[in-house]
Backbone as a printed PyTorch tensor [residue, N CA C, xyz], in Angstrom:
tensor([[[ 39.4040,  49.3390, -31.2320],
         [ 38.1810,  50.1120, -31.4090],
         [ 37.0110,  49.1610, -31.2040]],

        [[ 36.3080,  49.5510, -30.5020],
         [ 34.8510,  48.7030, -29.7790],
         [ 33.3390,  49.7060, -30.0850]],

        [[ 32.6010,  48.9120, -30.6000],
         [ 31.3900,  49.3070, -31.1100],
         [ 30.2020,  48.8010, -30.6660]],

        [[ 29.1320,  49.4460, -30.4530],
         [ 27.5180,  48.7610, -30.4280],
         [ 26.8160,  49.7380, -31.0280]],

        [[ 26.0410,  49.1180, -31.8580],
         [ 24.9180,  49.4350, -32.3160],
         [ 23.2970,  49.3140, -32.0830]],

        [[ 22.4040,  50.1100, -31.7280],
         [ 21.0420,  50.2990, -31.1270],
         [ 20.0030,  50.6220, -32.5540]],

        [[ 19.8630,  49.6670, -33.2030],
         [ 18.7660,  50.3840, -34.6080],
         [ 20.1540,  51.4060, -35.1580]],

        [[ 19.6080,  52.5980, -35.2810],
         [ 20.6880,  53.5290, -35.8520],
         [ 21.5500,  54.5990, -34.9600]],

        [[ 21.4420,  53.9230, -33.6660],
         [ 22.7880,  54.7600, -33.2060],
         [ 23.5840,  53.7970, -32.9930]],

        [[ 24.8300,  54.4720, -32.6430],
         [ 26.2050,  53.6360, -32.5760],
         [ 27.0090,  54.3760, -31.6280]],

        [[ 27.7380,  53.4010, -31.3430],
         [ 28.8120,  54.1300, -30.1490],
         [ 29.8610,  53.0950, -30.1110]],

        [[ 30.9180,  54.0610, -30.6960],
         [ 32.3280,  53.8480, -30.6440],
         [ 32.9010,  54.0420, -29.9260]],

        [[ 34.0510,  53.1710, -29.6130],
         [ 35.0450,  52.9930, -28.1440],
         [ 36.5560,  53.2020, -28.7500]],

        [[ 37.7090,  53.6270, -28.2650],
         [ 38.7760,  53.5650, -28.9170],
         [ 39.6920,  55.1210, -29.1080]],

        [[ 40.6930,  54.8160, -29.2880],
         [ 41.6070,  56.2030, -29.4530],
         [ 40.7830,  57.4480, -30.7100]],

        [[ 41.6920,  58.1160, -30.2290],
         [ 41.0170,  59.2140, -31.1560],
         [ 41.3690,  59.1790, -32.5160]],

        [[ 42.4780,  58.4560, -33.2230],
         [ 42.5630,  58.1590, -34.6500],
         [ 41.5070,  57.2230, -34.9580]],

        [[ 41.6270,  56.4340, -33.9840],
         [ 41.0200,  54.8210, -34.7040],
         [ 39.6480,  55.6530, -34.6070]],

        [[ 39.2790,  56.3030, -33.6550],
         [ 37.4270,  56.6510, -33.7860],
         [ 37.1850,  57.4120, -35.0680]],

        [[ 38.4140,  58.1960, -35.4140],
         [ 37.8690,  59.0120, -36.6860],
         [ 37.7010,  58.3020, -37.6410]],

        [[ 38.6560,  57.1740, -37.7760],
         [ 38.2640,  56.2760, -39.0740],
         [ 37.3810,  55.2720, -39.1770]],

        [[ 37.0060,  55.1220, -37.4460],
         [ 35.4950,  54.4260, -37.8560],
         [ 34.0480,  55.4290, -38.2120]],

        [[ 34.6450,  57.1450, -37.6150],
         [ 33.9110,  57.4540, -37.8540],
         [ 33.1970,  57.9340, -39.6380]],

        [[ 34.5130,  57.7270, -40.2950],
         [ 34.6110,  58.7510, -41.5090],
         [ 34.0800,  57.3130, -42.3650]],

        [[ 34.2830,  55.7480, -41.5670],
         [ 33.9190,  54.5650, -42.7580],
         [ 32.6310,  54.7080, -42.4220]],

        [[ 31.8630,  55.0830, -41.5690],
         [ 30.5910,  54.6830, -41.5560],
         [ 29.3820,  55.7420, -42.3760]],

        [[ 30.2360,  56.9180, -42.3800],
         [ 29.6170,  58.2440, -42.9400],
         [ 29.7580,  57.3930, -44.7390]],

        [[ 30.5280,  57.0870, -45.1580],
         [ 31.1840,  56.6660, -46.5630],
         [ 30.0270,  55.0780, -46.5530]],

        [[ 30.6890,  54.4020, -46.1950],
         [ 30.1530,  53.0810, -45.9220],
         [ 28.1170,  52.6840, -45.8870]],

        [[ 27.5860,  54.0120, -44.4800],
         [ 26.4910,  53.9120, -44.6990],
         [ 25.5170,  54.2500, -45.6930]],

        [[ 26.2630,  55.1160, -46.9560],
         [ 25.7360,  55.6270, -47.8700],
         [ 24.9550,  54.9940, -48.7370]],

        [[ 25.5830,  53.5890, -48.8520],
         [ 25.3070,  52.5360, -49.5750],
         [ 24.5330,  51.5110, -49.1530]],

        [[ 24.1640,  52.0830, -47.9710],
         [ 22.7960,  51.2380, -47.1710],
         [ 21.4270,  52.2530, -47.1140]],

        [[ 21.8680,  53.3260, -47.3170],
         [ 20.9950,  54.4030, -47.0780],
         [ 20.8990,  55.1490, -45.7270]],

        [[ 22.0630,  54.6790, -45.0360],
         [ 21.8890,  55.1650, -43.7310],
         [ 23.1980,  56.2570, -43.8300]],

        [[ 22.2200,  57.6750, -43.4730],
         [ 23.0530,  58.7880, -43.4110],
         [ 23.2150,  59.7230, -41.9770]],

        [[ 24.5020,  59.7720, -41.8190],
         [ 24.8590,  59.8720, -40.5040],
         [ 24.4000,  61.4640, -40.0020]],

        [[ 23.7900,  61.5850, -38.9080],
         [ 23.3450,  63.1740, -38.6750],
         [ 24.6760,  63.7290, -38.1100]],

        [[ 25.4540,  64.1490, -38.4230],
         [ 26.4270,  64.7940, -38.0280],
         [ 26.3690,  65.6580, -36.7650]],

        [[ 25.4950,  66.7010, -37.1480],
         [ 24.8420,  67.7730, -36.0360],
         [ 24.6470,  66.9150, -34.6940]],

        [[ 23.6900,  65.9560, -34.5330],
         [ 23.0700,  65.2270, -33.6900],
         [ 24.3320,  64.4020, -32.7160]],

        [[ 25.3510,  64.0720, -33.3830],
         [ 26.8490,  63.0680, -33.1180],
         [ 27.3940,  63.8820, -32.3440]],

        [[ 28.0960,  63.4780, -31.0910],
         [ 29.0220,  63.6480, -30.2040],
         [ 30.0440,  62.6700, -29.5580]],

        [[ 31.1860,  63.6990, -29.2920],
         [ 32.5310,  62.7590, -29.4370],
         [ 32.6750,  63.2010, -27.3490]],

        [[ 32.5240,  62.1990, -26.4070],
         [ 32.6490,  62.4790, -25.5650],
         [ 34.1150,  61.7050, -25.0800]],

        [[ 34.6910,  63.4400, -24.5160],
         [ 35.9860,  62.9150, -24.0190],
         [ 36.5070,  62.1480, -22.9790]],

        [[ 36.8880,  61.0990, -22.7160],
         [ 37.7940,  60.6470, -20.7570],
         [ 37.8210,  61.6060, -20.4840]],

        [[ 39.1230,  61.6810, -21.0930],
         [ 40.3940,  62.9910, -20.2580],
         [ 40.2190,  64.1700, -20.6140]],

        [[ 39.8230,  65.4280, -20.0490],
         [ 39.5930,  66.2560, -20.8670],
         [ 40.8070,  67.0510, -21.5750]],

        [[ 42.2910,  66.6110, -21.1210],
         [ 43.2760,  66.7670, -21.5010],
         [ 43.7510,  66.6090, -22.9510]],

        [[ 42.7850,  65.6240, -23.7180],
         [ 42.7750,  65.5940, -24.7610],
         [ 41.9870,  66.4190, -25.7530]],

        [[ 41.0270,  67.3820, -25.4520],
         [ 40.4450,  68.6140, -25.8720],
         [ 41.0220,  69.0600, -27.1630]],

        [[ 41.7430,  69.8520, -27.1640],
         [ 42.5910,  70.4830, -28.3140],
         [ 43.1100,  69.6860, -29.1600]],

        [[ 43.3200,  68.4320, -28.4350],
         [ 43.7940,  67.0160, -29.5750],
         [ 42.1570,  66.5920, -30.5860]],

        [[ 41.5690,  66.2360, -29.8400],
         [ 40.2590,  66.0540, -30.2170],
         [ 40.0910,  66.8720, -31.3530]],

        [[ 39.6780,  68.1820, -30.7880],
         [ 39.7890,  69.3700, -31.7460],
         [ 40.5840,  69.3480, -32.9730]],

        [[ 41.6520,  69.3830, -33.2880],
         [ 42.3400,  68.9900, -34.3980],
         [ 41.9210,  67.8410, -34.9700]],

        [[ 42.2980,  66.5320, -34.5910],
         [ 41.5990,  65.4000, -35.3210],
         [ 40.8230,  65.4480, -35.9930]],

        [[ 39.3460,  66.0350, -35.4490],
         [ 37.9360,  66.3920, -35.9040],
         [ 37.5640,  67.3270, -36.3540]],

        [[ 38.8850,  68.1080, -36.9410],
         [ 38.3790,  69.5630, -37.2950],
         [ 37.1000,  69.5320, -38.3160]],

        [[ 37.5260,  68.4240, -39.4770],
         [ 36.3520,  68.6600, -40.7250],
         [ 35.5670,  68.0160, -40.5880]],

        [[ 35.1570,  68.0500, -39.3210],
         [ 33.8570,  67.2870, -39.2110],
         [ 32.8680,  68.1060, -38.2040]],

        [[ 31.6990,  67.7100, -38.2140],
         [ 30.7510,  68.6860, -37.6250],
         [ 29.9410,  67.4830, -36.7720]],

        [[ 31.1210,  67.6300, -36.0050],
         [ 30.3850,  66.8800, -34.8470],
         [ 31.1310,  67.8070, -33.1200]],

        [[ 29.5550,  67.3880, -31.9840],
         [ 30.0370,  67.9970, -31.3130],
         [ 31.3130,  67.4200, -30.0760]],

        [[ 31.6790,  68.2240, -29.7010],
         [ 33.1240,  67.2410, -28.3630],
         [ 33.1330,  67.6690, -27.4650]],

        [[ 32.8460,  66.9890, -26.3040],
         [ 32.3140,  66.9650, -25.1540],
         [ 33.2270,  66.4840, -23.8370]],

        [[ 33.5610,  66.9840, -22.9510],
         [ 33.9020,  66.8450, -22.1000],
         [ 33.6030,  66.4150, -20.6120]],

        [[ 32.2700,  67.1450, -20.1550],
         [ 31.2890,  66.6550, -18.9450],
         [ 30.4370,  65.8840, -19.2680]],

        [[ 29.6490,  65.3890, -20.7400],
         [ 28.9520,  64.1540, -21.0620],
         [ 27.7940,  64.6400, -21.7570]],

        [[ 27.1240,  63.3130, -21.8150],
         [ 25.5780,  63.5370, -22.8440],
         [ 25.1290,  62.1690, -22.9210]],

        [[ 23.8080,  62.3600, -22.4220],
         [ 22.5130,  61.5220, -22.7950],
         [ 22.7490,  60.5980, -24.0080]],

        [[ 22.7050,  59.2000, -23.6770],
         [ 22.4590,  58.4250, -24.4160],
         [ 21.7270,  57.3880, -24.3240]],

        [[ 20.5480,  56.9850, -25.6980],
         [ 19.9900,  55.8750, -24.8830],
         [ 18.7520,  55.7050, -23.7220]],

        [[ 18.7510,  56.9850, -22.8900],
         [ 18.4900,  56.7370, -22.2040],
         [ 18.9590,  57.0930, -21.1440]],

        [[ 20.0860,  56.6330, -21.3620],
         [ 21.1120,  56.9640, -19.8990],
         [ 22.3450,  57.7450, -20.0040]],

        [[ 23.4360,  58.1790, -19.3200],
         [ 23.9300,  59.2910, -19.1430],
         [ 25.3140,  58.6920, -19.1610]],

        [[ 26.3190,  59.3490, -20.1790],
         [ 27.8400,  59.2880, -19.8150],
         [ 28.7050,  60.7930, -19.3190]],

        [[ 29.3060,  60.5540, -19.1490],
         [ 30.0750,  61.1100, -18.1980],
         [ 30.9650,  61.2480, -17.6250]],

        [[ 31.1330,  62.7880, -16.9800],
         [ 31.7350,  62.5290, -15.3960],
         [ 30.8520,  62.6410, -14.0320]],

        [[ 31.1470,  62.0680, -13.4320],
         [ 29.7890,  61.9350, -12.1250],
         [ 29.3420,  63.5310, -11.8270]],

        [[ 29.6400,  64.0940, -11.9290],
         [ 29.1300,  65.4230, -12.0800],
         [ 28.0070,  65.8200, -12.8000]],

        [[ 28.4890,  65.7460, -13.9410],
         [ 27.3180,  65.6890, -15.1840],
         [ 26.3270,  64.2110, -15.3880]],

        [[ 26.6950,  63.5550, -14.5810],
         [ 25.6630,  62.4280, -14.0890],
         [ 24.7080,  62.6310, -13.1910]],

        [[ 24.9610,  63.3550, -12.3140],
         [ 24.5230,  63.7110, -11.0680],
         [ 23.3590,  64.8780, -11.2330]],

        [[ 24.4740,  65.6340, -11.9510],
         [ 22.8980,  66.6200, -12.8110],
         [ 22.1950,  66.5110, -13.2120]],

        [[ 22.7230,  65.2590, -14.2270],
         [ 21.2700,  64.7600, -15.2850],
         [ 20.0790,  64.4240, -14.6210]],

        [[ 20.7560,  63.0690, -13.7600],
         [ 19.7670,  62.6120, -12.7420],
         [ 18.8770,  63.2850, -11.1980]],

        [[ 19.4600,  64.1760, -11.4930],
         [ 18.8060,  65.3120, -10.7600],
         [ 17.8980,  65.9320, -11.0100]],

        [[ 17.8640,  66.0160, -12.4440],
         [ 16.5730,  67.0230, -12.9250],
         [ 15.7230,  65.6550, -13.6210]],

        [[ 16.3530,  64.5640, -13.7760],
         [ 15.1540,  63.6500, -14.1370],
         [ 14.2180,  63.6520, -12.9360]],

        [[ 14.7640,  63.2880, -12.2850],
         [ 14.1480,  63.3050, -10.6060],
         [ 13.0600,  64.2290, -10.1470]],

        [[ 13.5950,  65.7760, -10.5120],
         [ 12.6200,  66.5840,  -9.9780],
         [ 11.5930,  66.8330, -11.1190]],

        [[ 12.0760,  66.1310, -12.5040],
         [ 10.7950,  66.2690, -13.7140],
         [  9.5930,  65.2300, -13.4910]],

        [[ 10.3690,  63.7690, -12.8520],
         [  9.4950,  62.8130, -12.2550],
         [  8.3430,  63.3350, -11.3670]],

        [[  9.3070,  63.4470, -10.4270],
         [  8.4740,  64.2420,  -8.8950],
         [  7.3350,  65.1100,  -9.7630]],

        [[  7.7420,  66.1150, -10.3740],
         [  6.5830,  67.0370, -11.0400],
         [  5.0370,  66.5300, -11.7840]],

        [[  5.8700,  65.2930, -12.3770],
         [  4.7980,  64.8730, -13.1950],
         [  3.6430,  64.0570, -12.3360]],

        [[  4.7210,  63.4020, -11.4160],
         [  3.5650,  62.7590, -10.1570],
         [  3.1080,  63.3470,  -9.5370]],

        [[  3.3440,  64.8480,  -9.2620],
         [  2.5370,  65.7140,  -8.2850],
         [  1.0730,  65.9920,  -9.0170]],

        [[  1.3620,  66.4440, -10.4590],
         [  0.2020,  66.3680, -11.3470],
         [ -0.8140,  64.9650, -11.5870]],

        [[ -0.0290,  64.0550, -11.3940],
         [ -0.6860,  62.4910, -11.6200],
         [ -1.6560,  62.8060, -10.5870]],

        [[ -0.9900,  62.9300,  -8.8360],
         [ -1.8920,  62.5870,  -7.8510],
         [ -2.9920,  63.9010,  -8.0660]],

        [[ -3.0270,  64.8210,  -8.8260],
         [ -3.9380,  66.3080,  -8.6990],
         [ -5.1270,  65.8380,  -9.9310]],

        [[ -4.8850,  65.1190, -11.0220],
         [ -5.9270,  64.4390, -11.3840],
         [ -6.4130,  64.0510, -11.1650]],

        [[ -6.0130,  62.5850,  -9.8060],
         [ -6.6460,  61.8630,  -8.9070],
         [ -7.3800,  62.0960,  -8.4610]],

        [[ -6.9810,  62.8400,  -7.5140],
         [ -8.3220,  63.9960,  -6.5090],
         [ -9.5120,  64.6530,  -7.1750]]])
């Protein structure tokens, strides 16, 4: 199990047992730092999506979401190039937009 931490997010690497029990020490663990985990906000993004229904079980009592095509992190985008491709697609045309407005101030 492989970890980094950004201020207060985190991202765990590792099988789906070992992630639950890093996930369930840190929910327990951060309590006592004052750092409380947003559950809602947390997502478990899958490789394989073959593991779905496994996932699902593992994580039943927990309220986090599980993901298969990816999600924004950071900044930047995990994935499958698909759902990469999208992301960065509409960053692109939100860019483009905002510079069309930049240069209309200009003028």
């Amino acid at each position: 199990m492989a970890q980094v931490w950004l201020a207060d997010d985190a991202t765990g690497v590792g099988t789906l047992h070992a992630l639950l029990v890093w996930w369930k020490d840190i929910i327990v663990e951060g309590l006592k730092y004052g750092y409380f985990v947003n559950q809602e906000k947390s997502c478990l993004i899958l490789k394989n999506p073959e593991h779905l229904h496994s996932a699902q079980e593992i994580f039943s009592d927990c309220n986090i979401d599980i993901r298969i095509d990816g999600q924004r992190h950071l900044g930047a985008v995990l994935g499958t190039p698909e759902f990469k491709d999208t992301y960065i697609n509409k960053l692109v045309v939100e860019w483009s937009d905002m510079l069309k407005k930049l240069v209309q101030f200009a003028k």
